[in-house]
LUMTOR-806004 format. One record per atom (N, C-alpha, C, CB): residue in one letter; residue number from 1; atom name; x, y, z. Coordinates in steps of 0.05 Angstrom, whole numbers, plus 5000, padded with zeros to 4 digits. Glycine has a CB too. Example, Ala and Ser with C-alpha at 12.3 -4.5 7.8 and 13.67 -1.06 7.14 Angstrom:
PT   tinu   fise   tornu   east   north     up
PT      a      1       N   5264    4886   5156
PT      a      1      CA   5246    4910   5156
PT      a      1       C   5264    4934   5156
PT      a      1      CB   5226    4911   5181
PT      s      2       N   5257    4955   5142
PT      s      2      CA   5273    4979   5143
PT      s      2       C   5258    5001   5157
PT      s      2      CB   5282    4988   5114
% end
This chain:
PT   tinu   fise   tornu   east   north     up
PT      x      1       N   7260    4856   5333
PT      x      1      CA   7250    4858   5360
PT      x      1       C   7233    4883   5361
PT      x      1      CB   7273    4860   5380
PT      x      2       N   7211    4882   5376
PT      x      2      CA   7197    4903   5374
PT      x      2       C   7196    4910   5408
PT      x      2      CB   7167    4896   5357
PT      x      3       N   7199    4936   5422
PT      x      3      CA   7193    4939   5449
PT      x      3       C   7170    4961   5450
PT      x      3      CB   7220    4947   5466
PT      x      4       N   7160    4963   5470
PT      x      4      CA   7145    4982   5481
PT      x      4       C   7150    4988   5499
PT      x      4      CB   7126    4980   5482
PT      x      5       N   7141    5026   5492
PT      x      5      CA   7149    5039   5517
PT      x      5       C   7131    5058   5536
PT      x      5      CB   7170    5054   5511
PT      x      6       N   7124    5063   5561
PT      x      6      CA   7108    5073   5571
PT      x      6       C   7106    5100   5582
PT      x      6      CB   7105    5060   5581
PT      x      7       N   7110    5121   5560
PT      x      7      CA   7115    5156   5567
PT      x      7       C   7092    5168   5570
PT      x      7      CB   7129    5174   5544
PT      x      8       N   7093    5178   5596
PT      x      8      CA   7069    5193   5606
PT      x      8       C   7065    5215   5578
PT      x      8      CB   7076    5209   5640
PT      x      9       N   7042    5221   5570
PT      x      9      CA   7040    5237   5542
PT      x      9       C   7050    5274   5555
PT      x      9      CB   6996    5233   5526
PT      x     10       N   7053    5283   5579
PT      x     10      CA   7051    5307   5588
PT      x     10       C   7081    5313   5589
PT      x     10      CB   7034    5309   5614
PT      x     11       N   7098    5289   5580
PT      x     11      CA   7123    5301   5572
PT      x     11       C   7129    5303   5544
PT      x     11      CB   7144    5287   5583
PT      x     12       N   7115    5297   5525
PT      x     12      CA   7110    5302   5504
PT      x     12       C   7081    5312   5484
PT      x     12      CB   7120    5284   5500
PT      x     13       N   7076    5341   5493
PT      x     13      CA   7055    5357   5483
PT      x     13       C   7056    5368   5461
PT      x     13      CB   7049    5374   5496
PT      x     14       N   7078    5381   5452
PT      x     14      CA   7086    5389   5435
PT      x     14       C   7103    5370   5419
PT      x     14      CB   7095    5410   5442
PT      x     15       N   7098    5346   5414
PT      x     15      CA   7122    5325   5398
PT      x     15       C   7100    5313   5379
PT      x     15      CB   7140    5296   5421
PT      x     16       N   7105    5300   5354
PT      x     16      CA   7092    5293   5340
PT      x     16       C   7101    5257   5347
PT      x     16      CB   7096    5309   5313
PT      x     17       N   7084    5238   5353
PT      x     17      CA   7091    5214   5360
PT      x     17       C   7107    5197   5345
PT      x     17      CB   7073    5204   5364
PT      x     18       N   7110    5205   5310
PT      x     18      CA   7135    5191   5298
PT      x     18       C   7161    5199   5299
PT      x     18      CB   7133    5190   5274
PT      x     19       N   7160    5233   5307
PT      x     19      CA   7192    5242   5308
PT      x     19       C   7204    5228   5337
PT      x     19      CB   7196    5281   5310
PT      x     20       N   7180    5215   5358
PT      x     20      CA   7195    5215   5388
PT      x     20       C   7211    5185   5378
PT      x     20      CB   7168    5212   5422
PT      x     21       N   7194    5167   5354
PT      x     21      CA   7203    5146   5353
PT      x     21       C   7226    5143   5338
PT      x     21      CB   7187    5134   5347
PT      x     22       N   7222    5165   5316
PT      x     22      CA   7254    5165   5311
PT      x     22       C   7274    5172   5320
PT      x     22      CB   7260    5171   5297
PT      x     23       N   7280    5192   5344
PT      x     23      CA   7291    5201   5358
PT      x     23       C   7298    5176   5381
PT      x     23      CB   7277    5225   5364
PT      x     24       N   7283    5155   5390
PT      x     24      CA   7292    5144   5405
PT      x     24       C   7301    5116   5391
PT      x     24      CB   7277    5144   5427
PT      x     25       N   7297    5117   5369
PT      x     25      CA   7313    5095   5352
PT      x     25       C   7343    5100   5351
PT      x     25      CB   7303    5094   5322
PT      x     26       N   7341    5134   5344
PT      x     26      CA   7374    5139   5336
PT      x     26       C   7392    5142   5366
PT      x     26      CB   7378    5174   5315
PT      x     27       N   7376    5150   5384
PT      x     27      CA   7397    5156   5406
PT      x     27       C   7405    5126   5418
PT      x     27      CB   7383    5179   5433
PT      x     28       N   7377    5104   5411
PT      x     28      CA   7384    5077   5422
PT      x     28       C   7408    5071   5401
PT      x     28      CB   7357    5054   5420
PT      x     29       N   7407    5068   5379
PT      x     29      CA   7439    5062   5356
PT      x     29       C   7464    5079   5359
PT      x     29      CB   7432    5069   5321
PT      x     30       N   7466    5112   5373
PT      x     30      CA   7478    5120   5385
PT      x     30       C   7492    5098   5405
PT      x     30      CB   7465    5139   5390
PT      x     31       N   7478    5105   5419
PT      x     31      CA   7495    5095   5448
PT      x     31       C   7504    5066   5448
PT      x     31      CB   7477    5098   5476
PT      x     32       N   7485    5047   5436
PT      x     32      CA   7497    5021   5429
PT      x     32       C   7525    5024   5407
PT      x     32      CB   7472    5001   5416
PT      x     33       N   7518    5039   5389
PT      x     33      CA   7549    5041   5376
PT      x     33       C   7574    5050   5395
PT      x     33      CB   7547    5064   5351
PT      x     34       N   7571    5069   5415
PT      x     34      CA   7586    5080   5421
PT      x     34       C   7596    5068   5448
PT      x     34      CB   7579    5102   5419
PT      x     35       N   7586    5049   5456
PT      x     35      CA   7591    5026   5476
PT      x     35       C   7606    5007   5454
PT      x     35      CB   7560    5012   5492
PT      x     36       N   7610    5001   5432
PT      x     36      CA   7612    4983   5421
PT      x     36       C   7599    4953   5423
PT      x     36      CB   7632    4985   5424
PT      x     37       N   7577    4962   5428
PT      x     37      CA   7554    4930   5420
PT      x     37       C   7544    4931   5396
PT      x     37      CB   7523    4926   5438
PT      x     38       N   7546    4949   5381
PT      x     38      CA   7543    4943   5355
PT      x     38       C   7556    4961   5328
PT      x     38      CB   7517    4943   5355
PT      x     39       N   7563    4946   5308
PT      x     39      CA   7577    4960   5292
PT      x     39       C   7559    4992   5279
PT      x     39      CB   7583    4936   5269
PT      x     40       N   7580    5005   5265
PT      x     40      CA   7564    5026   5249
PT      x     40       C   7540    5020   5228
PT      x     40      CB   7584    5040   5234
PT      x     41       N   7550    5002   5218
PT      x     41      CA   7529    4986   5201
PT      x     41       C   7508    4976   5216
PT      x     41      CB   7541    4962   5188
PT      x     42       N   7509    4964   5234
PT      x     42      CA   7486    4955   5251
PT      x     42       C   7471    4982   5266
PT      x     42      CB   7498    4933   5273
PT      x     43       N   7480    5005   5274
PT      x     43      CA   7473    5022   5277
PT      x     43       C   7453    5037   5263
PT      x     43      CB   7488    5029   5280
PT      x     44       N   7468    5043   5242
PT      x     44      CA   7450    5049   5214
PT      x     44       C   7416    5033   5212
PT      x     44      CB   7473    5035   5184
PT      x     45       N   7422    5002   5206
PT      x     45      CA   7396    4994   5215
PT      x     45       C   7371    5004   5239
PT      x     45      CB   7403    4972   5220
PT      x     46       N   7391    4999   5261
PT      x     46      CA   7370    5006   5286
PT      x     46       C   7357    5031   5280
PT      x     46      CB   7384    5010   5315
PT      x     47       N   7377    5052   5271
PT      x     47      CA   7368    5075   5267
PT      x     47       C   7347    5087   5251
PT      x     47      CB   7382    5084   5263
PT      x     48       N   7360    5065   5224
PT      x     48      CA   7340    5071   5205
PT      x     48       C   7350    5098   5190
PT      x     48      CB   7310    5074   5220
PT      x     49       N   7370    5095   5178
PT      x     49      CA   7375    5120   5168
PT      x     49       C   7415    5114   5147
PT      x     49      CB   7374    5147   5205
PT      x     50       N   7406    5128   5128
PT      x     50      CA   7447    5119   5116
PT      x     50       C   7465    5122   5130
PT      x     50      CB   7462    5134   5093
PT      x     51       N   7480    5115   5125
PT      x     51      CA   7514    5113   5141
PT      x     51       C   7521    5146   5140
PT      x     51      CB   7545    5091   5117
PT      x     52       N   7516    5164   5125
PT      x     52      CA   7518    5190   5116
PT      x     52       C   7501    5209   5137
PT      x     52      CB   7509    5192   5085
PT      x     53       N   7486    5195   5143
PT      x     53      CA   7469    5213   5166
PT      x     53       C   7477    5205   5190
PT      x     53      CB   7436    5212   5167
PT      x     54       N   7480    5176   5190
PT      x     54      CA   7491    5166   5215
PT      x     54       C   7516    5181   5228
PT      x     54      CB   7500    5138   5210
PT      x     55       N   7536    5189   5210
PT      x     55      CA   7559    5207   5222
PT      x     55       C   7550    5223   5222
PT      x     55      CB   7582    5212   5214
PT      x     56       N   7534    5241   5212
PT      x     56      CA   7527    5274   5215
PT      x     56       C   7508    5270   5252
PT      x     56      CB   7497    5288   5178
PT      x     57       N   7501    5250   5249
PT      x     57      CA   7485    5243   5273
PT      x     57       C   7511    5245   5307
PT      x     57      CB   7469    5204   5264
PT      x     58       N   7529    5227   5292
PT      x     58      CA   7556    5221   5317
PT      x     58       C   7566    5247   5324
PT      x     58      CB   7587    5202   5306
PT      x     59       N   7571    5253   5297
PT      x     59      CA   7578    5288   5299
PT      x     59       C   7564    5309   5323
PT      x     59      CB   7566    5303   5269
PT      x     60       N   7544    5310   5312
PT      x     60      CA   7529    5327   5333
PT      x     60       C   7519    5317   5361
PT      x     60      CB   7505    5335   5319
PT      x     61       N   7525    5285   5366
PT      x     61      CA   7518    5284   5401
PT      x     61       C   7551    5277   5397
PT      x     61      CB   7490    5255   5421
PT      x     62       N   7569    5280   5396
PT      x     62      CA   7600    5269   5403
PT      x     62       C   7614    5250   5402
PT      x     62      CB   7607    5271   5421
PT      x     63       N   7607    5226   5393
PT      x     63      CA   7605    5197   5387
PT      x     63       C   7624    5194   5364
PT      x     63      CB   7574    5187   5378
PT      x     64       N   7646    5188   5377
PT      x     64      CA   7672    5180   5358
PT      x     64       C   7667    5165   5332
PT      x     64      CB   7692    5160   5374
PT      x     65       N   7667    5168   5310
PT      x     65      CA   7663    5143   5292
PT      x     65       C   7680    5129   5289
PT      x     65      CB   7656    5145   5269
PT      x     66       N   7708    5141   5291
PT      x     66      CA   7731    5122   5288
PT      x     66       C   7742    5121   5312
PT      x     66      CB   7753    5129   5268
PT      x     67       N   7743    5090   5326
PT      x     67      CA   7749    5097   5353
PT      x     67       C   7783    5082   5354
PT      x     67      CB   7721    5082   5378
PT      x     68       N   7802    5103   5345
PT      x     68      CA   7828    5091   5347
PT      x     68       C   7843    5105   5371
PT      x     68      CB   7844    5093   5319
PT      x     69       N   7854    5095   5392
PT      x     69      CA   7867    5120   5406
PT      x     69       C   7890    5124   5394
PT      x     69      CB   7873    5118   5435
PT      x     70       N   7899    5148   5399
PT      x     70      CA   7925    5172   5399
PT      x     70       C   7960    5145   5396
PT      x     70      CB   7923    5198   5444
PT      x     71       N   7959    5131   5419
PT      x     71      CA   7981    5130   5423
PT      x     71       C   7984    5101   5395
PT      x     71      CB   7988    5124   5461
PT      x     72       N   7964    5092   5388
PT      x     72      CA   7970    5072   5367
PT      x     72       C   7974    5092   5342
PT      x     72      CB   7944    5049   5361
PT      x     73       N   7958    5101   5336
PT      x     73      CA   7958    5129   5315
PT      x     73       C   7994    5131   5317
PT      x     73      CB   7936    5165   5331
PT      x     74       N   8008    5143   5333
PT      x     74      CA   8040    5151   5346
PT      x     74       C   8055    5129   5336
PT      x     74      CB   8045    5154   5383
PT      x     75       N   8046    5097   5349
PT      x     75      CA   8066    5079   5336
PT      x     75       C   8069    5068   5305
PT      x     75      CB   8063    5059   5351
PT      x     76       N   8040    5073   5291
PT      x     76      CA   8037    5068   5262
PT      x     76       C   8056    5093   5248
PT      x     76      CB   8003    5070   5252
PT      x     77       N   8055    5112   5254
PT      x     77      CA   8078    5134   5237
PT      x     77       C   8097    5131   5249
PT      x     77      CB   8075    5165   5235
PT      x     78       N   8108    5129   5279
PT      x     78      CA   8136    5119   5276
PT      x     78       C   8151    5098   5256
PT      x     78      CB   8139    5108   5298
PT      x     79       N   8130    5070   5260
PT      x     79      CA   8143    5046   5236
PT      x     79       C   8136    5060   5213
PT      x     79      CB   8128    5012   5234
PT      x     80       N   8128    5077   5205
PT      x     80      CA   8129    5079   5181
PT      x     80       C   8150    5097   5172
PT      x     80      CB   8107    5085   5171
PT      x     81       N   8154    5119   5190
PT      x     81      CA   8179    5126   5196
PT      x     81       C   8211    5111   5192
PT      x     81      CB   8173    5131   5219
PT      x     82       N   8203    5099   5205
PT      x     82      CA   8228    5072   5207
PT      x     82       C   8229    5053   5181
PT      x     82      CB   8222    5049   5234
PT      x     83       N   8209    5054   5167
PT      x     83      CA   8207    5043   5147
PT      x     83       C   8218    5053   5119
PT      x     83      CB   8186    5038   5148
PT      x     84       N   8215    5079   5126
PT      x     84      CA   8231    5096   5094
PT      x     84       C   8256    5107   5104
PT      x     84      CB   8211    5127   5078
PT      x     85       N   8273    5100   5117
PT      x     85      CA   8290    5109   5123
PT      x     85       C   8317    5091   5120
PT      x     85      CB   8282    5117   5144
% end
């Protein structure tokens, strides 16, 4: 899919026109990953960039890569708990 987009150029004077595009590739694979509409792998694509940068990427805007909560995390070591015992 290809889109176009219509940025007045006076918010970007100082930008070089391929970094804006890569920048809005990755924050678009950002936020779709982090909505969960699309996998990490599929992220990676949109982005255009390895799985290795892709987390250094989550890293630095806050974007969970592993999105497990806490209280499942709690019940997997309990049974396992319960399991060697």
């Amino acid at each position: 899919m290809q889109l176009t987009l219509q940025i007045p150029d006076m918010y970007f004077v100082n930008h070089k026109k391929e970094n804006i595009k890569k920048q809005i590739k990755l924050y678009t694979a950002l936020m779709m990953f982090r909505s969960g509409q699309v996998s990490a792998g599929a992220a990676c694509e949109i982005a255009e960039v390895d799985r290795y940068k892709f987390i250094e990427e989550c890293k630095k805007y806050d974007v969970p890569v592993i999105d497990y909560p806490i209280v499942d995390v709690e019940n997997e070591i309990q049974q396992y708990q319960n399991l060697v015992k």
